[in-house]
N, C-alpha and C positions, 0 to 999 in steps of 0.2 A: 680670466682676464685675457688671455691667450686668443679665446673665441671673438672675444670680443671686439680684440685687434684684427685679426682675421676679418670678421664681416666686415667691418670698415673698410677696410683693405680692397677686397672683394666688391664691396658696392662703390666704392671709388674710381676701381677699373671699367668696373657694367656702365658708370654713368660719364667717364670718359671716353669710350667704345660708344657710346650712344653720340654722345656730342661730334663726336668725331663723323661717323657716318651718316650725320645731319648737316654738315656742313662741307662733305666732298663734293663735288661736282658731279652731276650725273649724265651719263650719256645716252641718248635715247635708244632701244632695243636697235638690230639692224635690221629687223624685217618692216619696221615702222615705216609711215610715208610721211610726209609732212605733217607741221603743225597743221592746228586751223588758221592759224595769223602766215602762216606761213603759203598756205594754199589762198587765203584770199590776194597776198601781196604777189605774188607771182604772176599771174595772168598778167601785172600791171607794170611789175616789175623786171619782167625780161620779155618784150615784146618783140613781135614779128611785125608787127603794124606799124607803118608811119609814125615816127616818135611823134607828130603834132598833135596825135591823137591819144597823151597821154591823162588818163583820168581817176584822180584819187579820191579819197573822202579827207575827212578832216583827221580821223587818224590814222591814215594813211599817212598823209603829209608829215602830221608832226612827227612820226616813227622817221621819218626823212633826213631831219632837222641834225646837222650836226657830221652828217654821214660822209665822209668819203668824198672829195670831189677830183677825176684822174684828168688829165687832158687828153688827147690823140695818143699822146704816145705813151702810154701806158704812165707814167708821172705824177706823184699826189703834189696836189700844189693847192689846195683848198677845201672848204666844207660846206654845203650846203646848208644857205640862214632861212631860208622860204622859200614858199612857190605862191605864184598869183594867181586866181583857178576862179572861173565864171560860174556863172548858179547851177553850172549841170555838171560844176565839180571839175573841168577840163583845165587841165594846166594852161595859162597863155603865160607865164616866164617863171625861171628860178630865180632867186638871187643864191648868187654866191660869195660867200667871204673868201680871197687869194692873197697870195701872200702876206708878212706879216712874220712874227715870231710870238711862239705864245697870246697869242690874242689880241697881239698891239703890233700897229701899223697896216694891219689890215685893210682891203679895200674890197666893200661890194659891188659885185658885177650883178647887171639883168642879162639871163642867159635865156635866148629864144629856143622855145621846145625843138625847133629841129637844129640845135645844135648841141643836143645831148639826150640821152638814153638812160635808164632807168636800171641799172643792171644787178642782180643779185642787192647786195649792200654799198652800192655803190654808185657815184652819178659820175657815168663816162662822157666826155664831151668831144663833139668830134672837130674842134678847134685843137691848135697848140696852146701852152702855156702863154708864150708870147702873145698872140693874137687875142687871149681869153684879157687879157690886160687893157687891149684897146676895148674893152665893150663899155657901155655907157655905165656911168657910175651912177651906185645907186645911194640916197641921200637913208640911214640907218638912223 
């Protein structure tokens, strides 16, 4: 009986020990380089080029959705809801959703490609918060 309790015991901990190290978080080696989603978004994502010339695909964009939106000065005051992009995929505006609380009272702005940057996980704009307020509202 003894034994018996024992392998239970035993196979309880083996399968909690499993569980467990299937649901830690893992961090990638450090000699690693980028992902592959990681290296395609980059060239696009932290550009040296004219921000008017930003161009994503479609999932690109939706990875977008949601992201981050800073103003000039460093400042989160919004999230990116879309972007408007012509048949060769070129962004011609963002919308963005700015202030608001939890999701309500929010108001979306059309932000022109050259008044924001694409940066890591993030849409930097190179307005202020205040000024990002006066852009034309966008009907959601």
């Amino acid at each position: 009986m003894q034994k018996l309790i024992l392998a239970i015991v035993v196979a309880s901990l083996m399968a909690s020990v499993t569980a467990l190290a299937q649901t830690a978080p893992s961090t990638p080696p450090a000699n690693q380089g980028p992902s592959a989603v990681e290296k395609e978004m980059a060239p696009r994502a932290s550009q040296s080029v004219a921000p008017e010339s930003i161009t994503l695909t479609d999932e690109q964009a939706k990875g977008w959705i949601d992201k981050v939106v800073y103003d000039s000065h460093g400042k989160k005051f919004g999230e990116v809801a879309a972007f408007a992009r012509d048949g060769s995929g070129k962004v011609t505006e963002m919308h963005a959703d700015i202030g608001g609380f939890l999701g309500m009272g929010q108001t979306r702005v059309r932000v022109m490609p050259s008044q924001f940057k694409l940066i890591d996980d993030r849409a930097v704009l190179s307005i202020t918060a205040e000024q990002a307020k006066a852009l034309p509202k966008v009907e959601s």
